[in-house]
C-alpha positions as CSV (number, residue, x, y, z in Angstrom):
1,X,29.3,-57.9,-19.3
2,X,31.2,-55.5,-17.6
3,X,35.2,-56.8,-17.4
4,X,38.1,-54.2,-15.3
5,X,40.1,-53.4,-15.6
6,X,41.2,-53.8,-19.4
7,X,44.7,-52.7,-19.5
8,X,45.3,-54.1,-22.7
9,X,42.8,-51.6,-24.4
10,X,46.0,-48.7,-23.1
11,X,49.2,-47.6,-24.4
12,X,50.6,-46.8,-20.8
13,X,54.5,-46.6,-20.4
14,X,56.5,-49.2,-18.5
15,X,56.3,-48.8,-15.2
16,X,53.9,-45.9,-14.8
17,X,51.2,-45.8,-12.3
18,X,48.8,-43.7,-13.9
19,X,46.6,-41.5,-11.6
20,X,45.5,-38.2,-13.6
21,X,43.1,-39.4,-16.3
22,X,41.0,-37.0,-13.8
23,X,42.7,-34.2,-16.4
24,X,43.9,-35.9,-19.1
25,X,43.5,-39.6,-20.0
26,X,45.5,-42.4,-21.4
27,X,46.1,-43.4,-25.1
28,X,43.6,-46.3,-26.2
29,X,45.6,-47.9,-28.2
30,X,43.4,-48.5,-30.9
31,X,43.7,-44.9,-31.5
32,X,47.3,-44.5,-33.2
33,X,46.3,-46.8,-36.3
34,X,42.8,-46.0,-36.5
35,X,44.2,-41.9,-37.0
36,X,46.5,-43.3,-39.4
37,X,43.8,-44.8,-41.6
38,X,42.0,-41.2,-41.2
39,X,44.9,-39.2,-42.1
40,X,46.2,-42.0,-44.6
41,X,43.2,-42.8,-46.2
42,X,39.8,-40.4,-45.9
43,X,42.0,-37.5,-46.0
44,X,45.3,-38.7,-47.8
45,X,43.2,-40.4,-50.9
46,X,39.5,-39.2,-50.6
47,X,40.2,-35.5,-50.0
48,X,36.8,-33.1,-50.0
49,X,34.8,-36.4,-50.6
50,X,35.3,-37.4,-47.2
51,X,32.5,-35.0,-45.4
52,X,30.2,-37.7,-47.9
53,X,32.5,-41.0,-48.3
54,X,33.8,-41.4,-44.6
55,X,31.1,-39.0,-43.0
56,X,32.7,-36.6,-41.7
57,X,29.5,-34.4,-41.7
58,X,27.5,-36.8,-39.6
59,X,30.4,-37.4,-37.3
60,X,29.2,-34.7,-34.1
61,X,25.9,-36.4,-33.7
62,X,27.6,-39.9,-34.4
63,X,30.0,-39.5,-31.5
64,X,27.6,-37.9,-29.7
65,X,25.3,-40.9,-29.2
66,X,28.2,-42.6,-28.2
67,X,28.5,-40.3,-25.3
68,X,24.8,-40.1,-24.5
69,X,24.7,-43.7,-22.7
70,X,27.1,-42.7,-20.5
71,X,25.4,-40.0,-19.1
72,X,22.3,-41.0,-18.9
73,X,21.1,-38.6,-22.2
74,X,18.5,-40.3,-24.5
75,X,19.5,-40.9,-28.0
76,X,19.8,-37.3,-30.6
77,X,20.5,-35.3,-27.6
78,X,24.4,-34.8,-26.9
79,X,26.2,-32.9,-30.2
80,X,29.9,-32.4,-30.4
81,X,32.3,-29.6,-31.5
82,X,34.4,-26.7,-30.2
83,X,35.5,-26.7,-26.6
84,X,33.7,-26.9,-23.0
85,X,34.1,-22.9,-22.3
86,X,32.4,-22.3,-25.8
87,X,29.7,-25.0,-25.0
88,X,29.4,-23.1,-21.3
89,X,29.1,-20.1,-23.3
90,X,26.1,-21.7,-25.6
91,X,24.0,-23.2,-22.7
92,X,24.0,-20.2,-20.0
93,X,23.0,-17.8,-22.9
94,X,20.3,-20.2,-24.6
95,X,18.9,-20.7,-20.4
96,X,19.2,-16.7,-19.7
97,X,17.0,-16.2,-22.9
98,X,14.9,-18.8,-21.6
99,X,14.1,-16.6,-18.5
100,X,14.0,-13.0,-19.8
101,X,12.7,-11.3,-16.7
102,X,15.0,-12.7,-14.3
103,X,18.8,-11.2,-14.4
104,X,20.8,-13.7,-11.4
105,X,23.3,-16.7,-12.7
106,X,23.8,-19.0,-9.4
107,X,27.2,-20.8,-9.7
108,X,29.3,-22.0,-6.5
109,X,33.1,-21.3,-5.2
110,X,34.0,-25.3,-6.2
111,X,32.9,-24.6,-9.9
112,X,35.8,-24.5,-12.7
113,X,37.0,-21.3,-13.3
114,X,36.7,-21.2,-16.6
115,X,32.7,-21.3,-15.8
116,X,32.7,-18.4,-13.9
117,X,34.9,-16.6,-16.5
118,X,32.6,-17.4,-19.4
119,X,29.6,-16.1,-17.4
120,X,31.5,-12.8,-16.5
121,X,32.1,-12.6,-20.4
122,X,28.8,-13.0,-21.3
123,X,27.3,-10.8,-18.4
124,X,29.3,-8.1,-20.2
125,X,28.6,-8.9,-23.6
126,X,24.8,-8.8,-22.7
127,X,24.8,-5.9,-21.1
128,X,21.1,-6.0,-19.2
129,X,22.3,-6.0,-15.5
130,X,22.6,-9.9,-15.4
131,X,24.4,-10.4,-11.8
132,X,27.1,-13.8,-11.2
133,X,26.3,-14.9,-8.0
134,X,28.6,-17.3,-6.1
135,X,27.9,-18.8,-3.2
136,X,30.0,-21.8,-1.2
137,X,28.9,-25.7,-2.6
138,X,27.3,-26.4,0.8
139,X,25.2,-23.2,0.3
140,X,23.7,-24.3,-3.2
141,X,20.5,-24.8,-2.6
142,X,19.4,-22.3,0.1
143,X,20.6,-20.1,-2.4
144,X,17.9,-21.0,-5.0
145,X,15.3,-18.0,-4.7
146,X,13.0,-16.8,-7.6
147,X,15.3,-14.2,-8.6
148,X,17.6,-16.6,-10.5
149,X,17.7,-17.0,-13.9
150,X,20.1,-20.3,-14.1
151,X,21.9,-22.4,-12.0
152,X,25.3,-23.1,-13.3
153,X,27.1,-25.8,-11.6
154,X,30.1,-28.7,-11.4
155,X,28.7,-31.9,-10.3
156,X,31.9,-32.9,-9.2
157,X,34.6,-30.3,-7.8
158,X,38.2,-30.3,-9.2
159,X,39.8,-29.8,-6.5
160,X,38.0,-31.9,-3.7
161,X,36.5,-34.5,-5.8
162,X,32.9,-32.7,-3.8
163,X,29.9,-34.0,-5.7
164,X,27.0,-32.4,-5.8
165,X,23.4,-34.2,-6.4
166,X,21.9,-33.4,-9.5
167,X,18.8,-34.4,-9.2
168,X,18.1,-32.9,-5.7
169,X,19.2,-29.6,-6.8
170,X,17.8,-29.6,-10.3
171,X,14.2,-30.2,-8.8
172,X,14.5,-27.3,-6.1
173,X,15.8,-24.9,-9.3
174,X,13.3,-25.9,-11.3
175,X,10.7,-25.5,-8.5
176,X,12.1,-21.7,-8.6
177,X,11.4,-21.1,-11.6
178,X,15.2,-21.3,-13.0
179,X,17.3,-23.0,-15.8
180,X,20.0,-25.5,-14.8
181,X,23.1,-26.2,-16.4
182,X,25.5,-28.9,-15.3
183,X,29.0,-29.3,-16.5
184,X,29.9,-33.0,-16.6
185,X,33.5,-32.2,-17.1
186,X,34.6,-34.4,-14.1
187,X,31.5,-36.7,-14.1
188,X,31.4,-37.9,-17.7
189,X,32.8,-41.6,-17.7
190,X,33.6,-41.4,-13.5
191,X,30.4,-41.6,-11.6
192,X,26.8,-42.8,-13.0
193,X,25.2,-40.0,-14.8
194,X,21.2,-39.6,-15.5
195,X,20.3,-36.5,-17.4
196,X,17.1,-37.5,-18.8
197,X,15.8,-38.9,-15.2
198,X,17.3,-35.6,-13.3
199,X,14.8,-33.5,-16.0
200,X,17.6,-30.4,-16.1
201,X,17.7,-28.8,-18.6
202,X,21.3,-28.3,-20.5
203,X,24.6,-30.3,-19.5
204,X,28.0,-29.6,-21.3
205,X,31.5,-31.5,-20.6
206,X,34.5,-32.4,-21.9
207,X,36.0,-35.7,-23.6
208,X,39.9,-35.5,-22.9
209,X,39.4,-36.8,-19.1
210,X,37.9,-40.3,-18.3
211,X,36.4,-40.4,-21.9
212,X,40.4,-40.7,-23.1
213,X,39.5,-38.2,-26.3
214,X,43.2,-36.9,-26.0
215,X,44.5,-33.8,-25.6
216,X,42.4,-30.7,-27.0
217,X,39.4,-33.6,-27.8
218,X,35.5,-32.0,-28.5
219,X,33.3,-31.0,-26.4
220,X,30.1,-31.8,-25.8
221,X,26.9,-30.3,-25.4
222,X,23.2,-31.5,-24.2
223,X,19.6,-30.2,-24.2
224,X,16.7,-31.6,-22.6
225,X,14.8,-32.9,-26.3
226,X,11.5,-30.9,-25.3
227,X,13.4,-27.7,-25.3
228,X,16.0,-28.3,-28.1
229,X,13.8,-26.5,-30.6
230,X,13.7,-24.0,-28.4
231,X,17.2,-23.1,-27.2
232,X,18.7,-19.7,-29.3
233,X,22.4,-20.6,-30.6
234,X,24.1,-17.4,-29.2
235,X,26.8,-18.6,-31.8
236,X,24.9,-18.9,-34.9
237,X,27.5,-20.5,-36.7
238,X,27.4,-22.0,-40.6
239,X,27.2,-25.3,-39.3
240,X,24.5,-24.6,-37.1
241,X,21.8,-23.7,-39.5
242,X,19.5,-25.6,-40.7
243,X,20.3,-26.1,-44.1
244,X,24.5,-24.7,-44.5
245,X,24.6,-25.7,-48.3
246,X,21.6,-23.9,-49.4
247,X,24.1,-20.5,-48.7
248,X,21.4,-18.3,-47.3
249,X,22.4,-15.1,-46.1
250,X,20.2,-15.1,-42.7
251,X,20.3,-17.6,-40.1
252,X,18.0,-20.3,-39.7
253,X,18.8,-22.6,-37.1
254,X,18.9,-26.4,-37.4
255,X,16.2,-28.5,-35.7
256,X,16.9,-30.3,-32.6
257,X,20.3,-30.1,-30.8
258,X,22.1,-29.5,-34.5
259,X,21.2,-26.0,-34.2
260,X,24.2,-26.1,-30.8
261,X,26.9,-27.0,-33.8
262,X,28.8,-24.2,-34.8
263,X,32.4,-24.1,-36.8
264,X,34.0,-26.7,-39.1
265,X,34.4,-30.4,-36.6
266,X,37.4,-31.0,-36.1
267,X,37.5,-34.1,-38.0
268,X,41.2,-35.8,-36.9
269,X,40.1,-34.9,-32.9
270,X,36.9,-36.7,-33.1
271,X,38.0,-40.0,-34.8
272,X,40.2,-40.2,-31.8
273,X,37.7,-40.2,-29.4
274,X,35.3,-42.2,-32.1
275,X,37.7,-44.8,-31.6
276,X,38.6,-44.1,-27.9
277,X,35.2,-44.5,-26.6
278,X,35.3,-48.4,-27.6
279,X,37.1,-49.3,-24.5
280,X,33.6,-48.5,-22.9
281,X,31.5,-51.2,-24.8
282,X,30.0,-53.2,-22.4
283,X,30.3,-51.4,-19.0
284,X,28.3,-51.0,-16.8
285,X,28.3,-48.0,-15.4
286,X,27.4,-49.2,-11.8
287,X,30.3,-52.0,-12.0
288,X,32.5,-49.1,-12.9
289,X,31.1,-46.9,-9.8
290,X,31.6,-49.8,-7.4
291,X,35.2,-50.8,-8.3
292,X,36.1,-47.1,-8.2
293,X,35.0,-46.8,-4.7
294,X,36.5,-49.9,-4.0
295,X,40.3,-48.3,-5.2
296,X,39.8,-45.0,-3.9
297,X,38.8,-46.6,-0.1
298,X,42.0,-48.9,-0.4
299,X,44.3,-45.7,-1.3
300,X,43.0,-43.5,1.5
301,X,43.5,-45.8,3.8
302,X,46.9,-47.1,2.8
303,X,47.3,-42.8,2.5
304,X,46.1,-41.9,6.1
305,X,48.7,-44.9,7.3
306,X,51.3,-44.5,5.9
307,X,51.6,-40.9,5.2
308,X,50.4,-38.3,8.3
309,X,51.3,-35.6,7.2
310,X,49.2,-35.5,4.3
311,X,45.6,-34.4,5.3
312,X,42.1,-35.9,3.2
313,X,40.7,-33.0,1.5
314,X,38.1,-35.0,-0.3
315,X,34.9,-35.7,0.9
316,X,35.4,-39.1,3.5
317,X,31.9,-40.5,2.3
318,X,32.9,-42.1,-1.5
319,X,29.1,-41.8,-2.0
320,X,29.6,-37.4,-1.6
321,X,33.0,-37.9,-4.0
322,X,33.7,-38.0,-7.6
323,X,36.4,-40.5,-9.3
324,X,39.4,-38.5,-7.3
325,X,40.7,-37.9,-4.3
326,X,43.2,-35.2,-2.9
327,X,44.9,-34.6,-0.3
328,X,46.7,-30.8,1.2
329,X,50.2,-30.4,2.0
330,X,51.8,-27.9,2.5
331,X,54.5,-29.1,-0.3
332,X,52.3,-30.5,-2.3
333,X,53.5,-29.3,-5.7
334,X,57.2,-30.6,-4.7
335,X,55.3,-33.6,-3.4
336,X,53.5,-34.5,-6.3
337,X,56.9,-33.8,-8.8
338,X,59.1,-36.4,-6.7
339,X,55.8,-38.7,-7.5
340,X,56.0,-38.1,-10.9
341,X,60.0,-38.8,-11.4
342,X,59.0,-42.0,-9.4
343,X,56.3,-43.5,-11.5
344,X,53.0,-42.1,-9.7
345,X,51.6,-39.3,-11.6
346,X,49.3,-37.7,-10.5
347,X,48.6,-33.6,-10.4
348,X,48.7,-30.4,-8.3
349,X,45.8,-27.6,-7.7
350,X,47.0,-24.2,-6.2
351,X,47.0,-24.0,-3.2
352,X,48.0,-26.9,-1.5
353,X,45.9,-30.2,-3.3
354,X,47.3,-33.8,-4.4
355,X,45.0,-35.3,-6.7
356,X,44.5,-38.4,-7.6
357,X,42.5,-40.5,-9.9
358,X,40.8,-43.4,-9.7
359,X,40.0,-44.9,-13.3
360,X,38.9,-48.7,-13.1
361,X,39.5,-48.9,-17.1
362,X,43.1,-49.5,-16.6
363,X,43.6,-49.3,-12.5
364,X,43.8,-52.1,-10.4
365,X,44.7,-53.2,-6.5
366,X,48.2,-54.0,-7.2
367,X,48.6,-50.6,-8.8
368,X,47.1,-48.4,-5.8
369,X,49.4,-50.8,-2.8
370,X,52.7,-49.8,-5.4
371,X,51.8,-46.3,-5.3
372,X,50.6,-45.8,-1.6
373,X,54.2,-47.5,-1.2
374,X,56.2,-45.2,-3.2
375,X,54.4,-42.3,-1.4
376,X,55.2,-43.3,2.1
377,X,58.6,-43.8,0.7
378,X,58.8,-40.0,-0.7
379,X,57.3,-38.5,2.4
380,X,59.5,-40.4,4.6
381,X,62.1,-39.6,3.3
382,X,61.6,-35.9,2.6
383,X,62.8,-36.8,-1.0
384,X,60.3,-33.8,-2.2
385,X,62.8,-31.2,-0.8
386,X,64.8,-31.1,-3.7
387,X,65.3,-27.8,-5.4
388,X,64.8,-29.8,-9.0
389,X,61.0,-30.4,-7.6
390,X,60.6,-26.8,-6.7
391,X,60.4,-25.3,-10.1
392,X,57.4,-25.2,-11.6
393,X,56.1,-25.5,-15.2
394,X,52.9,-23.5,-16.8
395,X,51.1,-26.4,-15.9
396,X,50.5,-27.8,-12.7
């Protein structure tokens, strides 16, 4: 039975309204000993036998069915290892080998950069005329012809919070002819996820968001199981092939979605988010979506009344938004740094965005009325024009 929030599972500090595990969330705090016993222990006293003794070895496809229920992935299907861009890098060139005679990768203007980047990387790498084409969110799927290869796409926009449906635009791809690839990077442990009913194809995402992996936490990576014998690692790594102890000198891949593994796991990362990803036992997924809605309703309207001069920049139907919500000012960066010294943190995207999370696991009524209340007070008060909340860091 599905009980939120559950503060007690977090180490959050005193005072702190926490509204960013949209980029980064909380400490579980079953985490800190359970590394200790890791380090300590399976590292400290079994050395090289851990990969057997602890299964270390195992541990990608372990932590990956842990994943798979919350996105909707039948079991043996999600792997972990390495980071999202490398995973984005692993599904568009298995999809473009899937569709040889077609040379057009669809992404939109709201995807993460780091998509488009990867794409671009791999366009050049290739070398066979492969064309990025980007196109505005709204303009997805009029831009499905029978020219594209893959659809690469963010069901929920970083900045806005925008969330596109998955399985609307995965059957019009798929009636095209092309491949589709969704990253999950702000969906994963936010909003109800079904990969296996949607029918797409690949789906990558990250674990250091809602999924509370910490910082620099795996990757994952999914394939639709029909096709996972099928897919071509692009990155034929050691650990990727079928048999890595038998030393061969040519590649043979690994059967299923163990062929999508590629370096050494990073062993201390993922018993982090092994041990993380308990907070999630018994919710529901559904509960989680509803009480989301229910906090991110209450803070735009305590927003929009207290605060005018900030404007919504999120969709205003919760049912067309992801787990955030952001709003444009004009001094939004100074804004979001007299939050931050206050209590409320949340985060800033260039050029003009507030964001704000909404994470039922550890957020409740209480905390959205004390930070709508501290944001009236800072916008009020102009307390954001301070030259100490002008300056920025490398990360925003």
């Amino acid at each position: 039975m599905t009980t939120l929030p559950r503060k007690h599972l977090f180490d959050l500090p005193e005072g702190v309204i926490y509204l960013d595990g949209n980029s980064l969330g909380p400490l579980p705090r079953a985490v800190a000993p359970h590394l200790a016993q890791v380090v300590g222990t399976q590292w400290g006293q079994h050395l090289i036998t851990g990969w057997n003794v602890d299964g270390w070895m195992e541990q990608p496809l372990r932590v990956g069915n842990l994943i798979a229920p919350l996105i909707g992935a039948p079991e043996g299907s999600v792997i972990m290892g390495d980071t999202l861009s490398i995973k984005v890098y692993q599904a568009l060139s298995a999809a473009l080998a899937m569709r040889p005679d077609r040379r057009v990768i669809l992404s939109d203007s709201g995807n993460f950069p780091t998509d488009l980047y990867m794409a671009e990387g791999l366009i050049r790498q290739l070398d066979h005329g492969h064309e990025l084409r980007v196109v505005a969110p709204e303009a997805v799927e009029d831009a499905i012809t029978e020219d594209i290869a893959a659809v690469m796409i963010t069901q929920v926009d970083y900045r806005s919070g925008r969330m596109h449906d998955m399985t609307r635009i995965t059957a019009r791809a798929q009636a095209a002819g092309a491949v589709t690839i969704w990253d999950l990077a702000h969906s994963a442990g936010a909003v109800p996820v079904d990969l296996d009913g949607s029918g797409c194809e690949f789906a990558v995402g990250c674990t250091y968001k809602y999924l509370n992996g910490g910082p620099g936490a795996p990757a994952f990576i999914y394939i639709r199981p029909d096709l996972a014998d099928q897919a071509q690692p692009a990155l034929s790594g050691w650990m990727g092939h079928d048999a890595p102890f038998a030393f061969e000198l040519g590649y043979r891949p690994a059967t299923g979605i163990e062929r999508m593994r590629v370096g050494t796991p990073p062993v201390l990362q993922m018993s982090a988010l092994e041990v993380a990803l308990r907070a999630w036992e018994g919710v529901d997924m559904a509960d989680l979506r509803a009480t989301q809605i229910a906090l991110s309703e209450l803070f735009i309207a305590e927003v929009e009344a207290k605060c005018p001069g900030l404007t919504l920049a999120s969709p205003r139907d919760p049912q067309a938004r992801g787990s955030q919500v952001s709003f444009a000012f004009e001094h939004g960066y100074a804004a979001m740094q007299a939050l931050i010294a206050r209590g409320v943190i949340g985060d800033f995207r260039a050029p003009d965005i507030m964001r704000f999370g909404f994470t039922p696991l550890y957020l409740d009524e209480h905390d959205i009325r004390r930070a709508t209340a501290i944001m009236a007070e800072v916008m009020e008060g102009k307390l954001w024009d301070d030259p100490a909340y002008q300056k920025r860091g490398r990360v925003t």
